[in-house]
C-alpha positions in Angstrom: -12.1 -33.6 -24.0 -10.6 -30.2 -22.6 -7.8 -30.6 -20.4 -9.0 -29.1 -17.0 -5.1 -29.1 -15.5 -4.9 -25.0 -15.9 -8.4 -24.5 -14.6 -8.2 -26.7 -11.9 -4.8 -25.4 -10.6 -6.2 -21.6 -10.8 -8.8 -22.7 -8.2 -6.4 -24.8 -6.0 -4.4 -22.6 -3.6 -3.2 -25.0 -0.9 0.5 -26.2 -2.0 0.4 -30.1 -1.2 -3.5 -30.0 -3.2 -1.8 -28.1 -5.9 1.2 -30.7 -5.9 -1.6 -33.4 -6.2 -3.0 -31.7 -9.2 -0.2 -31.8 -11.1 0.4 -35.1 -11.3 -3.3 -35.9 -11.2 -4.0 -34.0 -14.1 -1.3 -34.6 -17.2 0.1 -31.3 -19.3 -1.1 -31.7 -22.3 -3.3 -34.9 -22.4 -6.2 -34.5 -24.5 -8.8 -37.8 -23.0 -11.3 -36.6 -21.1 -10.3 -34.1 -18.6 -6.7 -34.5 -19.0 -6.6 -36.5 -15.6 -4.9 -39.9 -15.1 -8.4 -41.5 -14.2 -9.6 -40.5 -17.1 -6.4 -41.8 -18.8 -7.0 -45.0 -16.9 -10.5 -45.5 -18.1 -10.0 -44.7 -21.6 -7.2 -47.1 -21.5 -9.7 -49.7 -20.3 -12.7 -49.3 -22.2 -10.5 -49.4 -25.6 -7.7 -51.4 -24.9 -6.0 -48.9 -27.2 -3.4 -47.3 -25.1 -1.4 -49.0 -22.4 -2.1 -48.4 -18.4 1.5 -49.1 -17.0 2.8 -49.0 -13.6 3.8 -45.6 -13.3 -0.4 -44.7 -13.9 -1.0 -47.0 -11.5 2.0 -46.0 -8.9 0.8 -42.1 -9.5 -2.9 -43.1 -8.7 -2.6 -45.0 -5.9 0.0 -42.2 -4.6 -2.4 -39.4 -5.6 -5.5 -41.5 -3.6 -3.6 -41.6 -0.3 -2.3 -38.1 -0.4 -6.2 -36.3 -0.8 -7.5 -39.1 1.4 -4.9 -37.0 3.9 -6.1 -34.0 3.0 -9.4 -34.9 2.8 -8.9 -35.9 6.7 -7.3 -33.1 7.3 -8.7 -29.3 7.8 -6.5 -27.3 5.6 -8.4 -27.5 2.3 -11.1 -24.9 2.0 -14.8 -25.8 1.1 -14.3 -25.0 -2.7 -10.6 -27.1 -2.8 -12.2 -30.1 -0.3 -14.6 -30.3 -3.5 -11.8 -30.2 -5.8 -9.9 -33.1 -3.8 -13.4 -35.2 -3.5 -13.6 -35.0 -7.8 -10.3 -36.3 -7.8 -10.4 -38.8 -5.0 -13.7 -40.5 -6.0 -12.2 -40.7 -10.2 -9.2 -42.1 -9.1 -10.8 -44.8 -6.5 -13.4 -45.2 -9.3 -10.4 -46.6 -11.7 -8.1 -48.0 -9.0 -10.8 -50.1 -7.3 -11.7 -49.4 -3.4 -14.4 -47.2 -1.9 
């Protein structure tokens, strides 16, 4: 996959989205998109590289923080989308709605 960090944070102007991001999405990382859900469900579907507590800690932290935002009416319409992506890949890995 192409790592979307770069991309992602060149759309993102609000500073606590932009924080998100960066953790969200890992430098470097070349599964999927570059995100920790995508690291997550990689991890899961081959058993081939460990999910530790830190992913988990970062994704459950990263899920609160846009579910804030999300509730919130700071983001505009094009970052609210970019928080959405995010929220839903993360619950989508974590487990929740």
């Amino acid at each position: 996959g192409e790592n979307q960090r770069d991309a992602v944070l060149e759309m993102v102007e609000d500073e606590e989205l932009r924080e998100v991001v960066q953790k969200v999405y890992v430098s470097g990382s070349a599964i999927g998109n570059g995100s920790i859900s995508d690291y997550i469900s990689f991890a899961k579907q081959t058993n081939g590289v460990p999910v530790t507590y830190n992913h988990m800690a970062y994704s459950l932290w990263a899920a609160k923080r846009l579910e804030n935002l999300l509730n919130s009416s700071q983001l505009s319409p094009s970052e609210r989308q970019i928080a959405m992506d995010m929220y839903y890949g993360l619950k989508n890995v974590i487990g929740g709605k």
